[in-house]
C-alpha positions as CSV (number, residue, x, y, z in Angstrom):
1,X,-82.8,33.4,-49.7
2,X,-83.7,33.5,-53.3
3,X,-87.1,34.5,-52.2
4,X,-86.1,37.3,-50.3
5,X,-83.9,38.9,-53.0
6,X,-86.7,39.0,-55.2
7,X,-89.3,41.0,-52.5
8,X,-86.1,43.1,-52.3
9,X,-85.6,43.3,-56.0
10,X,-89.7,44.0,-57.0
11,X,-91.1,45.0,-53.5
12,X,-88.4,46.9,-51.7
13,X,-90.9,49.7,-50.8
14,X,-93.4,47.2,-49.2
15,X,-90.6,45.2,-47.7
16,X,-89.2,48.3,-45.7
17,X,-92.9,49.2,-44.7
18,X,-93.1,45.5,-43.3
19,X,-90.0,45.6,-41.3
20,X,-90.3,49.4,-40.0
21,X,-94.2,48.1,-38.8
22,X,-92.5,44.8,-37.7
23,X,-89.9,46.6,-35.8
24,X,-92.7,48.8,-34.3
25,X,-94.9,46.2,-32.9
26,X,-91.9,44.5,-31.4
27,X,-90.7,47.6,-29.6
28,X,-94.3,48.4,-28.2
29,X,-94.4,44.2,-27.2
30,X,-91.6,44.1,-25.3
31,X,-92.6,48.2,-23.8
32,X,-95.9,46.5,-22.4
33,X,-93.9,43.1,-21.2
34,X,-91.6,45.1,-19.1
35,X,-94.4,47.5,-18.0
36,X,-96.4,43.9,-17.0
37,X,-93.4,42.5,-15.2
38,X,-92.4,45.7,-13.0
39,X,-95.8,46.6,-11.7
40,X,-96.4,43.1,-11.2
41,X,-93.7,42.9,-8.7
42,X,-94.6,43.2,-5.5
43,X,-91.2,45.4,-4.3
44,X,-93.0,47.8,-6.3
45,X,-95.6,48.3,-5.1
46,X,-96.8,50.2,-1.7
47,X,-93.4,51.5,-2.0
48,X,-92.5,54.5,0.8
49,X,-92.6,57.8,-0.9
50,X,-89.5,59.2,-2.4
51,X,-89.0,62.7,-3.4
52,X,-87.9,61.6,-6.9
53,X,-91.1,59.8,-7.2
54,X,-94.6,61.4,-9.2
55,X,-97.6,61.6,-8.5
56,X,-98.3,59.0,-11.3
57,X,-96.0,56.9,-10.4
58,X,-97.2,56.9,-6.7
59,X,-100.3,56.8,-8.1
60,X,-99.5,53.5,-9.8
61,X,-97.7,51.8,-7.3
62,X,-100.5,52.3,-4.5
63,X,-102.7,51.4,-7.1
64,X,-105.3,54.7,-7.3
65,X,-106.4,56.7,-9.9
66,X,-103.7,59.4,-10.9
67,X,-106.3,62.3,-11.9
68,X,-107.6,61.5,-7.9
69,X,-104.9,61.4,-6.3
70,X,-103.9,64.9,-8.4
71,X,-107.0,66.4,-7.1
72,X,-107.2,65.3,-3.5
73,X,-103.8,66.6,-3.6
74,X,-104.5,70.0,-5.5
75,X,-101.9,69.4,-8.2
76,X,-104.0,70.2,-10.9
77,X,-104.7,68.6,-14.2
78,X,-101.5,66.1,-14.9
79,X,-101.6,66.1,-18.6
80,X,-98.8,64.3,-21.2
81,X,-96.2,67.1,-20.6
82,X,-94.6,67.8,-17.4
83,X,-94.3,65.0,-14.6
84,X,-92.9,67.1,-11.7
85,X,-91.5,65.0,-8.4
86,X,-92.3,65.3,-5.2
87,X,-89.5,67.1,-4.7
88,X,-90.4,70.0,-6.6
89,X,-94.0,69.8,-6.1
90,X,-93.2,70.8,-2.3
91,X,-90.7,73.4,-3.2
92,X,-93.3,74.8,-5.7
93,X,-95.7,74.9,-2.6
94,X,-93.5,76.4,0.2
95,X,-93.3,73.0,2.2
96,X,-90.4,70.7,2.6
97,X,-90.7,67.1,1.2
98,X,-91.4,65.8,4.8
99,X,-94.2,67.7,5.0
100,X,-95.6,67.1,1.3
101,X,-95.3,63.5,2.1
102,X,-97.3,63.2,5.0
103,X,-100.1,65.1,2.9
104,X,-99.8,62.3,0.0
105,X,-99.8,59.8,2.9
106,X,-103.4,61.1,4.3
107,X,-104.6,61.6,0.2
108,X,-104.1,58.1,-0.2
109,X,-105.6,56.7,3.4
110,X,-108.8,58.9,2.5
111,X,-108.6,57.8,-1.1
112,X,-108.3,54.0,0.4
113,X,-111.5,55.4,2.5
114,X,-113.2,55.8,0.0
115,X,-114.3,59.0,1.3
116,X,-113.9,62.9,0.2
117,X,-110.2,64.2,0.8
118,X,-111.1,67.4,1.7
């Protein structure tokens, strides 16, 4: 304890850096853990399309590349900023989310093809 009162008393500038960089590694350790442990599960993956779901995140779980996926499906580029569902993704395109889903659903048998989408 005596050790720590003096790195408080002569270092307290360093000792805050250590802890806020300590506390930042943890939080990004257990962020890739639980990231790890969900995708690893098999309940999530090949899961049946929901409208709440992305295209990254269907994407993910049937285990394609996003930005292909994106393209065979005409989404566009999916950048860092808005993640729209499939909900709105239909509504944006006229269609209901039945019909959007059975377009994802040939995307990714063609994708699983191997073969060009359109």
């Amino acid at each position: 304890m005596k050790r720590a009162a003096i790195l408080w008393r002569e270092h307290r500038l360093l000792l805050l850096a250590f802890l806020a960089t300590s506390a930042l590694a943890l939080f990004f350790a257990a962020r890739f853990a639980f990231y790890v442990v969900y995708w690893n599960a098999p309940e999530h993956r090949n899961q049946p399309i929901e409208t709440w779901m992305t295209i990254g995140y269907i994407a993910r779980s049937y285990d394609l590349p996003r930005e292909a996926l994106a393209d065979a499906l005409g989404v566009g580029p999916l950048g860092t900023g808005r993640r729209p569902t499939v909900e709105q993704l239909a509504r944006d395109r006229g269609m209901s989310p039945e019909e959007f889903r059975a377009e994802i659903e040939r995307a990714i048998a063609k994708l699983r093809e191997g073969g060009p989408v359109r």
